[in-house]
matplotlib code that plots the C-alpha trace (Angstrom):
import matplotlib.pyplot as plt

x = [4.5, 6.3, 9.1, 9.5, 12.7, 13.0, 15.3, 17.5, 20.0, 22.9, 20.7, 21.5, 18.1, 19.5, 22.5, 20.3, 16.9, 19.2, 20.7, 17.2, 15.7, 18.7, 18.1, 14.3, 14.5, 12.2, 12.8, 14.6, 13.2, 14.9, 12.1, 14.3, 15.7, 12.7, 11.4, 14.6, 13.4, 10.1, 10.3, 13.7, 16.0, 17.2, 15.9, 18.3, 16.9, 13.3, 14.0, 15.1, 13.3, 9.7, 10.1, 9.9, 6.1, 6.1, 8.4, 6.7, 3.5, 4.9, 7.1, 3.7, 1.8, 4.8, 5.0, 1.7, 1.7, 4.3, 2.6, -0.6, 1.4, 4.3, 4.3, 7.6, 9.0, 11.2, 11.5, 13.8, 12.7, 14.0, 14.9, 11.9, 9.4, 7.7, 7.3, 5.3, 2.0, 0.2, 3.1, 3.2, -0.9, -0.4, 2.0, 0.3, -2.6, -1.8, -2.2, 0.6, 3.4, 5.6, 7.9, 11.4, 13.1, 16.6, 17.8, 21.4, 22.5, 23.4, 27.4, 27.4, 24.9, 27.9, 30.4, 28.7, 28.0, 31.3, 33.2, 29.8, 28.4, 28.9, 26.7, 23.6, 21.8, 20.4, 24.0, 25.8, 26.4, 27.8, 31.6, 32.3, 31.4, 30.1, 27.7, 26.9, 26.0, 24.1, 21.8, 21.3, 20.6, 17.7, 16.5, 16.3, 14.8, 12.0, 11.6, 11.3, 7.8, 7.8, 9.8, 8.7, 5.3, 7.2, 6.1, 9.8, 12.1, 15.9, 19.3, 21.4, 24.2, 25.4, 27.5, 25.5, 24.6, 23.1, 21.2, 20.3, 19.5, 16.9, 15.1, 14.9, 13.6, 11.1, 9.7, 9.0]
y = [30.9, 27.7, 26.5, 22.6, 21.7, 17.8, 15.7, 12.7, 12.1, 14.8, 17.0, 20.0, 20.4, 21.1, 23.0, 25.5, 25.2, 26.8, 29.6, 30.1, 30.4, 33.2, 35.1, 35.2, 35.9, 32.8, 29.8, 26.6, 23.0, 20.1, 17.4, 14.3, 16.4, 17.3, 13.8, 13.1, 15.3, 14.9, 10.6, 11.1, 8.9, 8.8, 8.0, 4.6, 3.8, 4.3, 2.0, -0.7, -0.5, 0.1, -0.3, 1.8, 1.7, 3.1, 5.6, 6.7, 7.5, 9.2, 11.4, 11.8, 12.8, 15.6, 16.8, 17.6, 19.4, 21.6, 22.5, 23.0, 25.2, 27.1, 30.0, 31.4, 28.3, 26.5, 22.8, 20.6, 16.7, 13.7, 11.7, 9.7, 11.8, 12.3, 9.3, 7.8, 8.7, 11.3, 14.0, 15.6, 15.9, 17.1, 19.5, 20.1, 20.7, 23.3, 27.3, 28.5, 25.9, 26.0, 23.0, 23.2, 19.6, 20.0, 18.1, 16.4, 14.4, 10.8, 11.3, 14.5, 12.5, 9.9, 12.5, 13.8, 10.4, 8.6, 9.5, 9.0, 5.7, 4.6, 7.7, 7.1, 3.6, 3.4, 2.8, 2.0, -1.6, 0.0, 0.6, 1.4, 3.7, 1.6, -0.4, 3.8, 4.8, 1.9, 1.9, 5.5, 5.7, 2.9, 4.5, 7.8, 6.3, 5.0, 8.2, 10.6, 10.6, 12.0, 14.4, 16.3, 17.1, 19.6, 23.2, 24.0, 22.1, 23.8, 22.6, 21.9, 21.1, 24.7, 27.2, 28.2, 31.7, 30.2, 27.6, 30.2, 33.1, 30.2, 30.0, 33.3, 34.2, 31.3, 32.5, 36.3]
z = [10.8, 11.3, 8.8, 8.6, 7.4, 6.3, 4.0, 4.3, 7.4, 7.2, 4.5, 6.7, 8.3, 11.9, 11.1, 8.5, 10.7, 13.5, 11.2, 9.8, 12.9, 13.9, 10.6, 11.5, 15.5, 15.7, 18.3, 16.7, 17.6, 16.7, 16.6, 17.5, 20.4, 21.8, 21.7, 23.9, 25.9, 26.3, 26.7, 28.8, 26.7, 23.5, 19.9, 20.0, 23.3, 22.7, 19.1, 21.4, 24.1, 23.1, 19.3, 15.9, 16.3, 19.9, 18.9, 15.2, 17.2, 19.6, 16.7, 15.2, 18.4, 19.7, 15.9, 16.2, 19.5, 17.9, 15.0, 16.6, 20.1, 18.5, 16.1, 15.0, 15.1, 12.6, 13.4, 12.2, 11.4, 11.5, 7.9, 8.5, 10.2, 6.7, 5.5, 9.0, 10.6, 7.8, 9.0, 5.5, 5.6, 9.0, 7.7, 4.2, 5.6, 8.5, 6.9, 8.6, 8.3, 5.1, 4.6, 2.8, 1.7, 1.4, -1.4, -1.2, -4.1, -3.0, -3.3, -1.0, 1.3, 1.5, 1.8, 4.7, 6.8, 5.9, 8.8, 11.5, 10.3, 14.4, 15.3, 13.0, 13.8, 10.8, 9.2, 11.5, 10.1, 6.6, 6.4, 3.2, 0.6, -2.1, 0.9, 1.7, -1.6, -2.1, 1.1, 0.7, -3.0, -2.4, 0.9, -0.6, -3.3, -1.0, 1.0, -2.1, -2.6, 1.0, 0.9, -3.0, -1.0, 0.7, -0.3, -1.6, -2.5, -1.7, -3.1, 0.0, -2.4, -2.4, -0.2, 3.4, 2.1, -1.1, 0.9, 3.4, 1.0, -1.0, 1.9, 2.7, -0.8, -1.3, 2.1, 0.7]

ax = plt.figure().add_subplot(projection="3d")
ax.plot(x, y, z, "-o")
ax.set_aspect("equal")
plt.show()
């Protein structure tokens, strides 16, 4: 089985997709990482350089290498992964991958970005919270469809064991 974890920036799909992955003995991918790894630079890099298209078909093409390679795998996305390329019918329509949006209302989402704005590109150019809460409640907003595909749908609001222990459960 493969467990896709996806949501909006700082949702907690890394830091739970590596616990998950602990709890279950499987390997942990972070897609964005391995992208990094696979074109030798970074995300911000290959944006610049080669463009958002260049780089949303290549996230497309390396997404579905791992889905169609790994087993025991739980793989982490990036914010917009779902939204580009036919990723959730890619995902959707693969028997043995189960995706898991963590949901994070738009205050916590702020809470959770404030003090990194300079290390996410995508709002890096917002310095207060009010310009935050706005930019994420409308990109969210915008993304949503996307991400209520997803299989299961976790509230990433709560404690880590709550959030972990919902995983675990909707996987059973």
């Amino acid at each position: 089985m493969i467990i896709v974890l996806l949501g909006y920036m700082a949702s907690g799909k890394s830091y739970f997709g590596k616990k998950i992955a602990d709890i279950l003995e499987y390997e942990f991918v972070d897609l964005d990482e391995f992208i990094e790894k696979e074109e030798n630079t970074t995300i911000k890099e290959l944006f610049s350089s080669k463009g958002e298209i260049y780089f949303r078909k290549k996230e497309h093409d390396y997404l579905k290498k791992l889905v169609s390679t790994k087993t025991k795998t739980v793989i982490s996305l990036g914010g917009g992964t779902p939204c580009y390329g036919n990723n959730m019918d890619l995902l959707l329509n693969n028997a043995k991958v189960q995706t898991f949006y963590l949901q994070v209302t738009i205050p916590n989402l702020v809470e959770r970005v404030l003090s990194e704005t300079d290390k996410r590109p995508l709002i890096s150019h917002l310095k207060t919270k009010e310009e935050l809460m706005e930019f994420i409640g409308k990109h969210l907003f915008e993304r949503l469809g996307y991400y209520s595909q997803a299989e299961h749908t976790v509230d990433a609001n709560k404690n880590e064991k709550e959030v972990l222990e919902s995983i675990i459960k909707q996987l059973l």
